[in-house]
Residue, then its C-alpha position, 0 to 999 in steps of 0.5 A: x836441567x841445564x843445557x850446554x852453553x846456556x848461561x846463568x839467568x844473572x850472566x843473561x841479565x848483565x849482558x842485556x844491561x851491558x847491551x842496553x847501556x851501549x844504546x843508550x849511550x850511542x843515543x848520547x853520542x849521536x843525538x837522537x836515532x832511528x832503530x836502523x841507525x842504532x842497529x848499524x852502530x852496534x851491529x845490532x840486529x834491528x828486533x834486538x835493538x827495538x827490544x832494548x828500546x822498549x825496555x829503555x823507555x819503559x824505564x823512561x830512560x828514552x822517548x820517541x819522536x818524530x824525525x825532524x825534516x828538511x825541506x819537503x817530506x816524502x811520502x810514508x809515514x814520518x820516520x821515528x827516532x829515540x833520544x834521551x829523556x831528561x831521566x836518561x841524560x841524568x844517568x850519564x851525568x854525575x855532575x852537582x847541579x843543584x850546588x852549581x846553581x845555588x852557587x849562581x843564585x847566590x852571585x845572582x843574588x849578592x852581585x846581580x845578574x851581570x856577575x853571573x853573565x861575567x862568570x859564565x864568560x870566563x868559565x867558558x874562556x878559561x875551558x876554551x884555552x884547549x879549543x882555541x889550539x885545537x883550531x889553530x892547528x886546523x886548516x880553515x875548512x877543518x875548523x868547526x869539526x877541530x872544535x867538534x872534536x875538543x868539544x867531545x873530549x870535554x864530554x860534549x859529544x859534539x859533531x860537525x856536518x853541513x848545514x841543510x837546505x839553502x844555507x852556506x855554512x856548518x852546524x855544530x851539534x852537541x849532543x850532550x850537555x854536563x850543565x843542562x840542568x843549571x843552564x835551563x835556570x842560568x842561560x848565561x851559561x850558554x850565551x857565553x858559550x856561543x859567544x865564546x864559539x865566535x870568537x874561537x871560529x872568527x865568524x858570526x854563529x847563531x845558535x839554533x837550539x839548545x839541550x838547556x831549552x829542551x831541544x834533543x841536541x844544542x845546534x849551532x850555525x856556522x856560515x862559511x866565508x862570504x855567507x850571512x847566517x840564516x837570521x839577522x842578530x846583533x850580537x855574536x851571542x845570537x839568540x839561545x831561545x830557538x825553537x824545538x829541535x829534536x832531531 
């Protein structure tokens, strides 16, 4: 017997791939999230969200992890976050990774590992033309959330937030990465792109972690005017080898 206002099972089943889709892709969005982080997001009770995140990781779509803190840690259990597994961020890429990087280890290969360098640099001149007008219509301040914002337009999911603890400066976090798979073989890719956030903000920036080196979210310091970065380089590059960053 069916009662009234009772769905059909497969209407039932859509919405709950409909509502899954959307967690996912607020993790995507925002980096790595806790369940009342989601729930506020979604306006999602917290139970439903919780339910979603089961199924998501049992279909090893998402994992959790430990926030990451700053500074001294309060009392209580660490706080649990759920980010994208390598299968979940697959599902939102349809790029051809395995033709980018065979292209690569034949320049690679043919020319040398100074041809690849030179690529990655001007792919990442030639995307920049767009940003680079996006931060000269900003004022100084509003620059790296400038850049953020034609970052995410390019499906980077990028944000700008203050940099925790003592340091003076920004970080500029990506979110997602549509050539993670092929800049884990080929970091060039985001050496050039670093190089490229220098040159574009007029400033030495460090990048702290990167999605390629399997960090939950690419991270770049940006130090306001007048303040060094929080280690010492001698590239504008910086070092895309950081340590783990999940959070």
């Amino acid at each position: 017997m069916k009662y009234m206002g009772e769905a059909p099972q497969e209407e039932l089943a859509t919405g709950e791939r409909s509502t899954r889709n959307r967690v996912a892709r607020s993790i995507l969005d925002h980096g790595p999230s806790t369940v009342a982080d989601l729930a506020k997001r979604l306006g999602l009770t917290q139970a439903a969200v919780r339910r979603h995140l089961d199924a998501l990781a049992c279909d090893g779509v998402v994992e959790a992890r430990e926030k990451r803190v700053y500074g001294a840690r309060a009392r209580g259990r660490p706080a649990k976050v759920f980010a994208l597994t390598d299968y979940g961020r697959d599902a939102f890429d349809q790029s051809y990774d395995l033709l980018a990087a065979d292209a690569l280890r034949w320049i690679a290969e043919l020319a040398g590992e100074e041809a690849v360098m030179a690529f990655a640099r001007a792919r990442t001149a030639e995307q920049s033309a767009a940003y680079r007008a996006a931060i000269e219509a900003a004022d100084p301040e509003d620059r790296t959330e400038a850049l953020a914002k034609a970052l995410s337009a390019d499906g980077y999911a990028a944000t700008a937030r203050s940099a925790p603890g003592p340091q003076q400066g920004e970080q500029l976090c990506q979110h997602h990465c549509p050539v993670a798979h092929v800049a884990e073989q080929y970091p060039q890719l985001c050496e050039a792109e670093t190089e490229i956030f220098s040159s574009l903000l007029g400033t030495h920036v460090q990048r702290l972690a990167t999605i390629a080196h399997g960090d939950g979210v690419c991270t770049t310091y940006i130090p306001r005017s007048g303040h060094p970065t929080p280690q010492t380089t001698d590239s504008a590059s910086a070092s895309t080898t950081a340590g783990r960053n999940p959070a």
